[in-house]
N, C-alpha and C positions, 0 to 999 in steps of 0.2 A: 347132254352137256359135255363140253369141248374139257378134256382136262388137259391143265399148263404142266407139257412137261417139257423140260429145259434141254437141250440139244446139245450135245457136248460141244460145238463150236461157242455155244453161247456160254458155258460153264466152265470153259476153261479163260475165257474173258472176262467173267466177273472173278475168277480166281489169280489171274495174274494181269489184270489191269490197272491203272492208278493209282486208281482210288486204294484198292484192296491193298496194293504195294504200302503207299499211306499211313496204312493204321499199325506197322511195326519198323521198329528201330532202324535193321538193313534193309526195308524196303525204301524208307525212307532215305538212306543213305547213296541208294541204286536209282532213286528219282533225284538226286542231287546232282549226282555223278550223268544224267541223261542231259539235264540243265546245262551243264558245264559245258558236253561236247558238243550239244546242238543248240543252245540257246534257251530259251525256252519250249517248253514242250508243247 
């Protein structure tokens, strides 16, 4: 049996990805601020 182990390329993109930005105050505020420069994301 294959065990899922996560790659740190992969682990540091679910830790500083959108999403993850998202779910607190400044990260939210750092997705705001990416909107503004480039448009949408």
């Amino acid at each position: 049996m294959k065990l899922k182990i996560r790659n740190s390329k992969a682990k540091h993109a679910k830790k500083t990805g959108f999403l993850s930005r998202q779910k607190t105050k400044n990260g939210r505020k750092i997705n705001a601020r990416q909107r503004r420069r480039h448009g949408a994301i």
